[in-house]
N, C-alpha and C positions, 0 to 999 in steps of 0.2 A: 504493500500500500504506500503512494505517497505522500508521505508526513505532510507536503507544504500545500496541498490539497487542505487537509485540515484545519493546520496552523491558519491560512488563509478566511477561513469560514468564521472561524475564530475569534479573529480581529476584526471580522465585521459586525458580527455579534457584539462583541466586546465594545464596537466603536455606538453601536445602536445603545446599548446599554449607558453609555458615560453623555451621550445625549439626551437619552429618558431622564438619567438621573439630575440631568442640568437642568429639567424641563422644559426640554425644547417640545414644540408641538409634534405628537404622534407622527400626525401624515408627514411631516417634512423633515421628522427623525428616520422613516421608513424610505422614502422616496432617495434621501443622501445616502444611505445603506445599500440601497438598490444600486443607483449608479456605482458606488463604492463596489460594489459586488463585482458587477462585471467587467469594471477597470481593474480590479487587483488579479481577476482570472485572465487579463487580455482579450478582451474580446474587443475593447476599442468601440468608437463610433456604430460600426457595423452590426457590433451584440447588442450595442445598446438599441439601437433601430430593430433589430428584429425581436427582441424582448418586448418591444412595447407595440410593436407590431401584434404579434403572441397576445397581449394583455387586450388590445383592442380588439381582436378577435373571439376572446373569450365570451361567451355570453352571459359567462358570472358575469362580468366587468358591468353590466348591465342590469341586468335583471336584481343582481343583489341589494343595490345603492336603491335602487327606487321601490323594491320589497322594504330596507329599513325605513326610508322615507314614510311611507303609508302608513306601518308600522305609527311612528311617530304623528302623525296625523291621527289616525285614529283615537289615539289615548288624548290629544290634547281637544277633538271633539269633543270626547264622553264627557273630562274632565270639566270644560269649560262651561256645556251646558247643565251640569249638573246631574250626569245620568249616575255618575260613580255615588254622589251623595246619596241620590233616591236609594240606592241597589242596598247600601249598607241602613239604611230608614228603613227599609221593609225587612232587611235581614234582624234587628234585634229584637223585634217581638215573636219572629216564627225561632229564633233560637232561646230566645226567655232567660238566658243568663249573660251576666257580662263579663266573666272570662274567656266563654267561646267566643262571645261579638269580636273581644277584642284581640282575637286571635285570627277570625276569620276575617276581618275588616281591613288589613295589609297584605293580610294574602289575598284576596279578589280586587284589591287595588296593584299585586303585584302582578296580574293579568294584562294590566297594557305595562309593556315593558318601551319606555320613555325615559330619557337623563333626568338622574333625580328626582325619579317619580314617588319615592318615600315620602317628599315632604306633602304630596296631596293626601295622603293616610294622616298624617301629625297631629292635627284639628282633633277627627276622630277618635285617634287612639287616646289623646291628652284627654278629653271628654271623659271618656271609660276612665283610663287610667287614675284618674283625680276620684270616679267612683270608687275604686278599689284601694285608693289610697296607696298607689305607687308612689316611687323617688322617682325625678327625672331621668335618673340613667337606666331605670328599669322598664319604664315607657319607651324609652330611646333603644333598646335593644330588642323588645320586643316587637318594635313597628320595623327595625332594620332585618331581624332575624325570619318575622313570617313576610314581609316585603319581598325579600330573595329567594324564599325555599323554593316557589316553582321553577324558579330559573332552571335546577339543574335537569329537569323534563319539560321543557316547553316549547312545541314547533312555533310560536309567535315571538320567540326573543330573538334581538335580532344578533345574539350572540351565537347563539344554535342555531339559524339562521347560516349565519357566519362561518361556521368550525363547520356546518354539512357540505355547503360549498366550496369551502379548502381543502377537504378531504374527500372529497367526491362522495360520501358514505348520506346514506338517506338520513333524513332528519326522524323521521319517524323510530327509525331501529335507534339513533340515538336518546331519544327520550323514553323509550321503554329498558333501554339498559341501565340507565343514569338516573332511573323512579323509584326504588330502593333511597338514593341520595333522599330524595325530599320525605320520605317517608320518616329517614334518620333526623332531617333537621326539625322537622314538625313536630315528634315525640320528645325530640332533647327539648326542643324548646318549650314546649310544655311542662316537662320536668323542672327543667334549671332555674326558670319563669316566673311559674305561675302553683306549680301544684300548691304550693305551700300555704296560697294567697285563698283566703276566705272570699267566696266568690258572691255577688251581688245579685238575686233573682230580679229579674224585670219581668212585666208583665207580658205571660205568654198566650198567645193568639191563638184562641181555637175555632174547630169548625168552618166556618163561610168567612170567616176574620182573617183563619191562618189560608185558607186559598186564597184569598186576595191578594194578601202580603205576599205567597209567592210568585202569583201572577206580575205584578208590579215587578218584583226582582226576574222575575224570568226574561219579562218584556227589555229591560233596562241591559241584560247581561247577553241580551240578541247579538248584539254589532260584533260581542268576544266570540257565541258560541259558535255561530256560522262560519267563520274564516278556519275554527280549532275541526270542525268535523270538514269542510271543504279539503282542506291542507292534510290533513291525517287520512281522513277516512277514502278520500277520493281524489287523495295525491295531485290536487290542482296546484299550480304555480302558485307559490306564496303571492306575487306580487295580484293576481288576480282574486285570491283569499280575502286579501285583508281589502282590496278593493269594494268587495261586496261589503264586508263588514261594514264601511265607512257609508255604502249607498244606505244599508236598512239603519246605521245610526243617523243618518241625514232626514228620510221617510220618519222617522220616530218624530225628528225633533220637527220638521218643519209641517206635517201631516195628523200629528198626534193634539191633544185635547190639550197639553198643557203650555205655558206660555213658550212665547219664541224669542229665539235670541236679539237681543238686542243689535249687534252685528251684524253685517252681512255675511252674506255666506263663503265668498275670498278670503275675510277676514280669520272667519271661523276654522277655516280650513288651513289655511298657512301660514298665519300670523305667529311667531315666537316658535314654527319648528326647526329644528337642528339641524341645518343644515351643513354645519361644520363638519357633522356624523359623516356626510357623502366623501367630503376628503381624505378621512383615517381609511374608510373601505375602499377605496380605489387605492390608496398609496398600499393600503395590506393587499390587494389582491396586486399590484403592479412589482410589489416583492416575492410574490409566489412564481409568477415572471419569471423574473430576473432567476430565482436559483433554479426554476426549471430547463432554464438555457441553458445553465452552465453544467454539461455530459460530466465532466471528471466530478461534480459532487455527489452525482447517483453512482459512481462505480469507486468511489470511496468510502461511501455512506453503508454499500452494499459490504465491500471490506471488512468495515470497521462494527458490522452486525455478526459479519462470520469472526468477527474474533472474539466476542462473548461478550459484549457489553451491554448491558440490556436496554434495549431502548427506552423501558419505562423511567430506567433513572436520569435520561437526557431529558424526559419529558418536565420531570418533577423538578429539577433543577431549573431548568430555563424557565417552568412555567410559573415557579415561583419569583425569581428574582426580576421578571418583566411582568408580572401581576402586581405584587404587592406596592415598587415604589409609583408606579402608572396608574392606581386604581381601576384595572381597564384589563378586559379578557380578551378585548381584542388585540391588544399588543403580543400576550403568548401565542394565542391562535397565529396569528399572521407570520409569526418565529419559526413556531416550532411544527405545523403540519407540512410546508414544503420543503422541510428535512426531511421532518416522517415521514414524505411520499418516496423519498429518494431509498429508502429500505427492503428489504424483497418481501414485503408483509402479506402473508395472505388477505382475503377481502375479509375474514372475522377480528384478526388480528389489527386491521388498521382502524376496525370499527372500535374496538378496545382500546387503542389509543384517541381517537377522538373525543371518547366518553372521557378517559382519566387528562386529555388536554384540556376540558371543559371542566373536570370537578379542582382538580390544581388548583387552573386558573382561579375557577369562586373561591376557592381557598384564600389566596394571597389575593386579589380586589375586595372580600368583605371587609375583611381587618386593616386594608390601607388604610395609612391616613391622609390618602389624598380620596378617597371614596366619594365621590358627587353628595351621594344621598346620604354618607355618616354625617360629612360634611352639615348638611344642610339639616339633618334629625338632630345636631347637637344643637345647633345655631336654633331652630325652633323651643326644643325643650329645656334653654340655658343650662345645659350638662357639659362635663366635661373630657377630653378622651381619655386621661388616664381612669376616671371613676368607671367609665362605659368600658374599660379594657377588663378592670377587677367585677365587672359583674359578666365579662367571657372566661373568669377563670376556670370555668367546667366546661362552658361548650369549645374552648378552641380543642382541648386534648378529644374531645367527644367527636369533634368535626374531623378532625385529624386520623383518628382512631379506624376512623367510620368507612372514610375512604381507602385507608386499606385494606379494610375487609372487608368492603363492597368488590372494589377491585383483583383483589385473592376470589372471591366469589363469584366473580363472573366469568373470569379467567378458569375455574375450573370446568365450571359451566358451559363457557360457548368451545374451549378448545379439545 
């Protein structure tokens, strides 16, 4: 094998890294990398043109960017017009307690997955919380902790999104491997949380009260559930998924009995979305590029699997040290699966590392302290991160723990 093959890959890595850490922006940390890449292999003018050549021809390069977009779009409808309020108003009478509320209440707000979508839960959950007689760091951990648990099974993040397109592997077999995950953060978090905590009955809705109340939440959680059965069940293009979602959230809001927005409906629709998001997923997909150009790193990579290194531990390394200080899964994603494609992995085996690139990653982005959404749960609930660390002193080793022996478990399972 030759060593400067590697050495090389190395320092680009390393150079992306010392850029993350300076906090340069994403896309322009990725995009320098990329040219770096294929200047340090020689490929000159010529690789660089046919790499981006490659990148424009990809129909990720396309379809993906304007799948997160809509994504994004959607969540700041619901949010805007009030559909997420109603959903959680008709969920606390048909659940009658207010430690489930307040459990389910960031988790079906974690259903539009949006930057920093925790702090539209905040309100909410401080509401509950203040019943229960929570601290603020124990409100602020419990709105971050059920916020993210779908992430790690859900074809509408545009995370999972994201790592199914880098890795060619279906989104769907990715969130039925990586559904164990949420199962573990939802019980710890119950445990670590809340068991302990004397819970508050609220008045429970029976009979023609409690059908209504679900009617109401059924109706309001339409725009989520169409796009989640279109995209799973019937394998349509995400970007056509969540499109529909956005028409029946639009029919609701402009066709339905109750008031109408204030705004027009341009406004409604694109006003305050992220469109910054579009840049980090073209510069990560325009690095997938770049290393697929370059032949010597697929038949080193190939090498360097036949000499026993396990791939799992290049996952867990990189996916941590470019998660945690990036608050951001897409950084590892866009890293470390155009390595992993370059390995002779069967089609179970690469699904397996997709899964463990995605739970990493949540790993080291929850507990960043650059996290958008801790960020902003502190800043709402005047908590502070070291107190919010000491009330992770059980679930990081629990989280930690978890992943192993999901991973040990599915590995014996699928192979």
């Amino acid at each position: 094998m030759d060593i400067t093959v590697i050495i090389k890959l190395v320092i680009v890595i390393a150079v992306l890294l010392i850029l993350v850490f300076k906090k340069i922006k994403p896309e322009i940390a990725l995009t320098v990398c990329s040219l770096l890449l294929l200047l340090i292999y020689g490929k000159g003018l010529k690789g660089i043109a046919d790499a981006f050549l490659g990148f424009v021809r990809d129909g990720n390069t396309w379809s993906l960017p304007a799948a997160v977009i809509l994504i994004g779009i959607l969540g700041g409808v619901m949010g805007k017009t009030g559909m997420l309020q109603r959903m959680v108003d008709d969920l606390k009478p048909m659940a009658g307690s207010t430690k489930w509320t307040i459990l389910l209440t960031p988790l079906i707000i974690g259903l539009l997955s949006v930057t920093g979508g925790a702090y539209i839960s905040c309100p909410m959950v401080d509401e509950l919380g203040n019943t229960l007689k929570l601290a603020p760091e124990r409100k602020a951990a419990i709105n971050l902790v059920y916020r993210h648990a779908v992430f790690f099974s859900y074809p509408l993040s545009g995370t999972t999104i994201v790592i199914a397109q880098l890795s060619g592997v279906d989104v769907g077999k990715i969130c039925l491997v990586d559904l164990p995950m949420v199962v573990l953060v939802l019980v710890a978090g119950y445990f670590i949380f809340l068991r302990d905590i004397e819970d508050v009955k609220l008045q429970r809705a029976k009979g023609k009260e409690f059908f209504l109340h679900l009617k109401g939440f059924f109706i309001n959680f339409l725009p989520i559930l169409v796009p989640l059965i279109l995209a799973v069940a019937f394998k349509l293009p995400m970007v056509i998924s969540v499109a529909a979602g956005i028409i029946i959230a639009l029919a609701l809001i402009y066709l339905g009995p109750g008031k109408k927005p204030e705004q027009d409906i341009f406004s409604l629709l694109f006003k305050k979305v992220n469109y910054k998001m579009l840049l980090v997923v073209f510069a990560a997909l325009f690095f997938k590029a770049a290393v697929s150009s370059v032949g010597e790193i697929a038949v080193a990579m190939r090498e360097l699997a036949a000499s026993g290194l396990p791939v799992e531990l290049i996952i867990v390394i990189i996916g941590f040290i470019t998660s945690f200080p990036t608050g951001s899964i897409q950084a590892p994603a866009a890293i470390i699966l155009p390595i992993i494609l370059t390995f002779p992995l069967s089609e179970t085996e690469l699904l397996l590392c997709a899964c463990l690139t995605l739970c990493v990653g949540m790993f080291g982005y929850f507990f960043s302290p650059v996290h958008m959404c801790q960020i902003l749960t502190l800043e709402y609930f005047h908590a502070t991160l070291p107190k919010l660390m000491k009330e992770y002193r059980y679930f990081i080793p629990v989280f930690a723990v978890g992943i192993a022996v999901w991973y040990t478990a599915a590995k014996l399972l699928l192979l």
